[in-house]
N, CA, C and O atoms as a GROMACS GRO file, in nm:
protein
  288
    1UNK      N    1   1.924  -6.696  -0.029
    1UNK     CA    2   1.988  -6.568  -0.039
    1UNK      C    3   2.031  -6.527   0.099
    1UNK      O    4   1.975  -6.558   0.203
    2UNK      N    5   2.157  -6.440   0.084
    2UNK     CA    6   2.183  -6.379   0.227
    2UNK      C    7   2.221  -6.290   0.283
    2UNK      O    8   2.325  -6.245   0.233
    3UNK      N    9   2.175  -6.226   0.390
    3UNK     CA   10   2.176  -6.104   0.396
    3UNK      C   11   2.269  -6.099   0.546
    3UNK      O   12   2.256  -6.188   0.629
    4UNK      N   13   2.368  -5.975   0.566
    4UNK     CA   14   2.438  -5.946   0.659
    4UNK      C   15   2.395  -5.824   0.763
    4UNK      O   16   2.381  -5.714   0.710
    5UNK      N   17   2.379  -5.831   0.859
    5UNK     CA   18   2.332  -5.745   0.967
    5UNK      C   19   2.415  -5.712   1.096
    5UNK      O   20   2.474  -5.805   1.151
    6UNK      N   21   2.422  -5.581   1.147
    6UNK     CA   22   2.488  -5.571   1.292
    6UNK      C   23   2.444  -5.611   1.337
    6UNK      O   24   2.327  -5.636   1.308
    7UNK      N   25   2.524  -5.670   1.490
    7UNK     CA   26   2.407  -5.724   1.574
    7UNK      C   27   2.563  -5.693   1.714
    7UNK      O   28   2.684  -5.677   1.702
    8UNK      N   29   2.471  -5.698   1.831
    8UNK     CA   30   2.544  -5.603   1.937
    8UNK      C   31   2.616  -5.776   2.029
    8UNK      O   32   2.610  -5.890   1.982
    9UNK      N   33   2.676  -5.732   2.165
    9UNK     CA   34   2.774  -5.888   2.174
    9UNK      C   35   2.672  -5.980   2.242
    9UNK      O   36   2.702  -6.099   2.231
   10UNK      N   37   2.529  -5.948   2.325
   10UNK     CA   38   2.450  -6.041   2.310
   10UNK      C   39   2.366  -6.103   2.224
   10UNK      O   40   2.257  -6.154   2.249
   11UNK      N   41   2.435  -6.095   2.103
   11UNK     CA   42   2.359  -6.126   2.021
   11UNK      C   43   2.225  -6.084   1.982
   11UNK      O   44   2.154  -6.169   1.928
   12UNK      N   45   2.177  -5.962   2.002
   12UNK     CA   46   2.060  -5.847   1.943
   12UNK      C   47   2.116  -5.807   1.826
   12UNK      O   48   2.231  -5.767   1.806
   13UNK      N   49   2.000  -5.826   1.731
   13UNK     CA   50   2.006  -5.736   1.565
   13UNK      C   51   1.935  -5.628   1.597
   13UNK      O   52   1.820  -5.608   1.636
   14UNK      N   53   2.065  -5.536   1.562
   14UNK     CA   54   2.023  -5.385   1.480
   14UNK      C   55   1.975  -5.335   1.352
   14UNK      O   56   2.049  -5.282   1.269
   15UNK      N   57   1.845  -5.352   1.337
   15UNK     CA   58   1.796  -5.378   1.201
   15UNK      C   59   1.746  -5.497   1.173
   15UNK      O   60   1.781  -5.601   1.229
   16UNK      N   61   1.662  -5.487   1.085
   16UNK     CA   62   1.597  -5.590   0.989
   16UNK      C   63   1.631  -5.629   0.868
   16UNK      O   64   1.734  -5.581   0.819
   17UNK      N   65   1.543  -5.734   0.784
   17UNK     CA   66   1.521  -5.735   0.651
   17UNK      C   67   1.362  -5.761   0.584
   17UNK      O   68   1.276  -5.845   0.610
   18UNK      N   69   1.368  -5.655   0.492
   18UNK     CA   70   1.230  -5.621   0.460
   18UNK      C   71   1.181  -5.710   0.340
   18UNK      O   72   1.243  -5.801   0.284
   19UNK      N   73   1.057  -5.662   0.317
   19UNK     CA   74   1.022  -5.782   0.148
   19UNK      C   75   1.086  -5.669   0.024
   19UNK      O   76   1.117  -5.710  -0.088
   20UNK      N   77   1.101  -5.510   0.070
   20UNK     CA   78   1.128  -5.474  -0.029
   20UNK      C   79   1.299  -5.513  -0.065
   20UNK      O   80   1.360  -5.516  -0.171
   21UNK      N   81   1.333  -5.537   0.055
   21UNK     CA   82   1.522  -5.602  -0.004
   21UNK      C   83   1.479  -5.720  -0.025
   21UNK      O   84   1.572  -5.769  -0.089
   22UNK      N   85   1.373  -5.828  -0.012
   22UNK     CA   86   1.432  -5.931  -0.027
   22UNK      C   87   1.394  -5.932  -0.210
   22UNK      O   88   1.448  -6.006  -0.292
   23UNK      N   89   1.309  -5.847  -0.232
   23UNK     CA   90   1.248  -5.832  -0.367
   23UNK      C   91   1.378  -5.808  -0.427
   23UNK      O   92   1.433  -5.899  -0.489
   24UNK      N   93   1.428  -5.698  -0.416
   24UNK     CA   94   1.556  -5.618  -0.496
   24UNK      C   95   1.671  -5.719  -0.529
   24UNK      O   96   1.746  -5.717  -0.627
   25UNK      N   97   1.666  -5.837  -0.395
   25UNK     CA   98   1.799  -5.900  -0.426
   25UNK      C   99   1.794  -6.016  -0.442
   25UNK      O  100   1.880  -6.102  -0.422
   26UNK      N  101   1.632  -6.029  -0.503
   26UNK     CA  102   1.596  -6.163  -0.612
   26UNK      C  103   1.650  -6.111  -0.726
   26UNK      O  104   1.746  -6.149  -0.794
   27UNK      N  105   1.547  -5.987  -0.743
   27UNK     CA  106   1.586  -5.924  -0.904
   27UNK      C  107   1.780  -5.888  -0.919
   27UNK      O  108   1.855  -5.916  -1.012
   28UNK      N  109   1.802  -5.835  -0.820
   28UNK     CA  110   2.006  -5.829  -0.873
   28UNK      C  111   2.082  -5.957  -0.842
   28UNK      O  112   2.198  -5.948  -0.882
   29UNK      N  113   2.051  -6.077  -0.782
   29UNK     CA  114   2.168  -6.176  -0.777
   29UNK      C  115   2.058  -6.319  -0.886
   29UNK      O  116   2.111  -6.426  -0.917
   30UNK      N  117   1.938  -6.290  -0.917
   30UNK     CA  118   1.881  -6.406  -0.985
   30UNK      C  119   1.788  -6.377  -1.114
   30UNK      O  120   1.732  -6.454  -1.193
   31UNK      N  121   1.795  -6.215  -1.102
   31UNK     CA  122   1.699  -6.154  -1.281
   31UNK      C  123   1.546  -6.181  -1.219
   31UNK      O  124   1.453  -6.156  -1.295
   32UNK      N  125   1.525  -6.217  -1.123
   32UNK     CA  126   1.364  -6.228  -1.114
   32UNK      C  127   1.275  -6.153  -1.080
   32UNK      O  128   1.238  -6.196  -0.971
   33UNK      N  129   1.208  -6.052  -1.108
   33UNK     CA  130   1.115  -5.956  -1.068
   33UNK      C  131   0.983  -6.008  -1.005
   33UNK      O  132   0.901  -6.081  -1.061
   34UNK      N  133   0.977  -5.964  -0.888
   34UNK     CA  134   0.873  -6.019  -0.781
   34UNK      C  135   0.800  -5.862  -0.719
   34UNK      O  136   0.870  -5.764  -0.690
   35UNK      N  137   0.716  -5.863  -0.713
   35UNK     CA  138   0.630  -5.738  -0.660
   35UNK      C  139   0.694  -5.819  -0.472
   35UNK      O  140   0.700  -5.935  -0.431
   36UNK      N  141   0.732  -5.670  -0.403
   36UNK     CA  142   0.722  -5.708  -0.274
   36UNK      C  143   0.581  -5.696  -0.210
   36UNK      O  144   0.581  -5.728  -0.091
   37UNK      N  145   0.469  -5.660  -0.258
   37UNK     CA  146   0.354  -5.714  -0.164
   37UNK      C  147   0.307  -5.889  -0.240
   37UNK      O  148   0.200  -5.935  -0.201
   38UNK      N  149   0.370  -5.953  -0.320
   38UNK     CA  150   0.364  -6.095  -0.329
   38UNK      C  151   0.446  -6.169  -0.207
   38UNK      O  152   0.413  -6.285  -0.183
   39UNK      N  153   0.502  -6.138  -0.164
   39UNK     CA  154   0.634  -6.202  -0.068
   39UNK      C  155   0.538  -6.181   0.034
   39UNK      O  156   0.498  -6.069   0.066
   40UNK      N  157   0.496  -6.302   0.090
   40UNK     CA  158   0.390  -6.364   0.205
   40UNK      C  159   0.461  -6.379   0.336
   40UNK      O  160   0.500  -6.486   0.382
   41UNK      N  161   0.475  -6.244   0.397
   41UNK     CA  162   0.562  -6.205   0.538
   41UNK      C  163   0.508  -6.115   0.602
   41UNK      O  164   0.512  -5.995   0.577
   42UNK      N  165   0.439  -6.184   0.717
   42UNK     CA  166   0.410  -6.049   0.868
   42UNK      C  167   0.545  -5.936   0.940
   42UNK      O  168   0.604  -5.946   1.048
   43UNK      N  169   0.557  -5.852   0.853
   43UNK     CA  170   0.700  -5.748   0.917
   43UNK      C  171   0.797  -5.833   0.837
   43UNK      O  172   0.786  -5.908   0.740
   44UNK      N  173   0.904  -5.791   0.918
   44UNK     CA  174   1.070  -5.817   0.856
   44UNK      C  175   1.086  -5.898   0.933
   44UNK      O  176   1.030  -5.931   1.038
   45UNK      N  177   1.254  -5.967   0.816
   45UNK     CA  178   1.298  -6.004   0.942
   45UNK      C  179   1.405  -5.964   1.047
   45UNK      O  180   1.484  -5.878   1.009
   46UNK      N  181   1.418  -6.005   1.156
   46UNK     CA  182   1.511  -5.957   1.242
   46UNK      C  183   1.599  -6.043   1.358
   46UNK      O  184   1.676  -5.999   1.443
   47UNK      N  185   1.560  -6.178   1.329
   47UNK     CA  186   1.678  -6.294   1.430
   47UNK      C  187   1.712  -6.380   1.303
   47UNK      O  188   1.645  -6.434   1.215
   48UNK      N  189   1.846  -6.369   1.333
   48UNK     CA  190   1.971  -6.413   1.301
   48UNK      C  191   1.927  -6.609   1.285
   48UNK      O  192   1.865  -6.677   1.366
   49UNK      N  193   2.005  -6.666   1.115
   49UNK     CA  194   1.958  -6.828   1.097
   49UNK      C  195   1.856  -6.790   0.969
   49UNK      O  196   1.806  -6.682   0.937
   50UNK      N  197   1.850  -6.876   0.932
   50UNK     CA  198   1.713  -6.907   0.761
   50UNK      C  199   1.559  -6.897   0.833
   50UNK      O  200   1.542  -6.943   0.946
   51UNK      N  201   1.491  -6.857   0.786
   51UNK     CA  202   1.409  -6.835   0.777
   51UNK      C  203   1.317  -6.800   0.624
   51UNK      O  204   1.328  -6.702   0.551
   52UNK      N  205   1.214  -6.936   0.606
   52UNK     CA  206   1.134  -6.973   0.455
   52UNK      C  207   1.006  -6.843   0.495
   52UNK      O  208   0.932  -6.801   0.583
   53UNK      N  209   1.052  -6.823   0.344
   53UNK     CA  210   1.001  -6.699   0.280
   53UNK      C  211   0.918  -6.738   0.205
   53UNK      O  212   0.976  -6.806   0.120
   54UNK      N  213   0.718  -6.732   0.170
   54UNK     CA  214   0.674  -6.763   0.068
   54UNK      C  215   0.631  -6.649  -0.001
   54UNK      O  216   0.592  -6.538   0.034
   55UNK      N  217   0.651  -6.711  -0.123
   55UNK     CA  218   0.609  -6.592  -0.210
   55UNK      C  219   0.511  -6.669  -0.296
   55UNK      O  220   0.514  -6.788  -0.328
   56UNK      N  221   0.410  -6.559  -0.331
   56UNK     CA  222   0.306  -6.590  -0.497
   56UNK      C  223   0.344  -6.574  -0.601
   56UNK      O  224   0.369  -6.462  -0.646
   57UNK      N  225   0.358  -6.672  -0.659
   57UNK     CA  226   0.435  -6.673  -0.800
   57UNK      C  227   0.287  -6.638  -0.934
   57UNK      O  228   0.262  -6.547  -1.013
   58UNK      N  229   0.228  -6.758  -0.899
   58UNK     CA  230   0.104  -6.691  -1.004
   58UNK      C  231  -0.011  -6.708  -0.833
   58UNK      O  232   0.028  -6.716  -0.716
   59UNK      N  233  -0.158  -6.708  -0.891
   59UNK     CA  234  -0.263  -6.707  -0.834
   59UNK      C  235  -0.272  -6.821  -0.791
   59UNK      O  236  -0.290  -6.897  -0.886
   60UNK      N  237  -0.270  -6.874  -0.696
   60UNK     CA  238  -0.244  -7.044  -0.628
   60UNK      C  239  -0.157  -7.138  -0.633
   60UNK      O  240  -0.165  -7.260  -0.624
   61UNK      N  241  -0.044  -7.040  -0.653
   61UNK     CA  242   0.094  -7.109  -0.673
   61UNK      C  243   0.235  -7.059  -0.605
   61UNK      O  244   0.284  -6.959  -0.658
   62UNK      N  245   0.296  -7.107  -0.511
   62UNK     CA  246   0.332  -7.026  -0.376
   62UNK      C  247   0.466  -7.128  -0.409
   62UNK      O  248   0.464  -7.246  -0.444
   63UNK      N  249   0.559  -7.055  -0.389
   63UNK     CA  250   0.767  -7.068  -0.380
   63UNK      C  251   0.804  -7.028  -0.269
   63UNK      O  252   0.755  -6.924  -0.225
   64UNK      N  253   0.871  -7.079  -0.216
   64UNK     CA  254   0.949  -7.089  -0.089
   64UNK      C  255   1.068  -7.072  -0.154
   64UNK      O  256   1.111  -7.141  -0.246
   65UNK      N  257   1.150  -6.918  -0.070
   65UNK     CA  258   1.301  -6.879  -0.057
   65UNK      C  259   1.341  -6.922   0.056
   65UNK      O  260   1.249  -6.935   0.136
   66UNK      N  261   1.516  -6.972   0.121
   66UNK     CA  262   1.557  -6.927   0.229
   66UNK      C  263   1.640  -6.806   0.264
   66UNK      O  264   1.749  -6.792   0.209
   67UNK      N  265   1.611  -6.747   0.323
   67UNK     CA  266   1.659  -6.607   0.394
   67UNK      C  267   1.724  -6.648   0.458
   67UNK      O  268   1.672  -6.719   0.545
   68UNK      N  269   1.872  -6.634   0.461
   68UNK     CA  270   1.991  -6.630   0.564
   68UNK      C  271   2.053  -6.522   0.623
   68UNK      O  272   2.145  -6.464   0.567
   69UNK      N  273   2.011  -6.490   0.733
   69UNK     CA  274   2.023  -6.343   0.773
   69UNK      C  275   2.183  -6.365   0.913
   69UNK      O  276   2.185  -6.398   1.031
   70UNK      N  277   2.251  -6.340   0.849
   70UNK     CA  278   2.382  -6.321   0.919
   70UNK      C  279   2.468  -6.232   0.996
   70UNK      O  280   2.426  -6.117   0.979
   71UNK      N  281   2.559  -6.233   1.063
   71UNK     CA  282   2.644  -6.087   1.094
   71UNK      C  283   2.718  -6.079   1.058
   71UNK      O  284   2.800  -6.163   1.020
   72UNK      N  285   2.717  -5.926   1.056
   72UNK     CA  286   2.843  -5.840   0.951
   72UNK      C  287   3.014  -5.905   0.999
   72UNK      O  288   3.115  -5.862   0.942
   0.00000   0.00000   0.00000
């Protein structure tokens, strides 16, 4: 999935991406409802490139997303 962000001309992001967007835009681009405290992430994210996202699907059973966090 991927997400678009400002980012200034040295290349600094203004802003993040949280588990609660990455939740929202499982459920609107793929129908999947995921609690965002399942999505297994210290903070957001905030540098630019993919970055694997795990999430708990059931109780000992863990899915990996990639997060493509881009500029606007």
């Amino acid at each position: 999935m991927e997400f678009k962000i400002a980012t200034g001309k040295d290349g600094r992001t203004f802003g993040s991406v949280s588990t609660k967007q990455i939740a929202e835009a499982l459920e609107e681009v793929y129908d999947i409802k995921i609690d965002k405290r399942k999505i297994i992430r210290d903070g957001s994210i905030a540098s630019l490139g993919v970055t694997k996202v795990n999430i708990e699907l059931y109780k000992g059973i863990i899915g990996t997303v990639n997060v493509h966090l881009g500029e606007k």
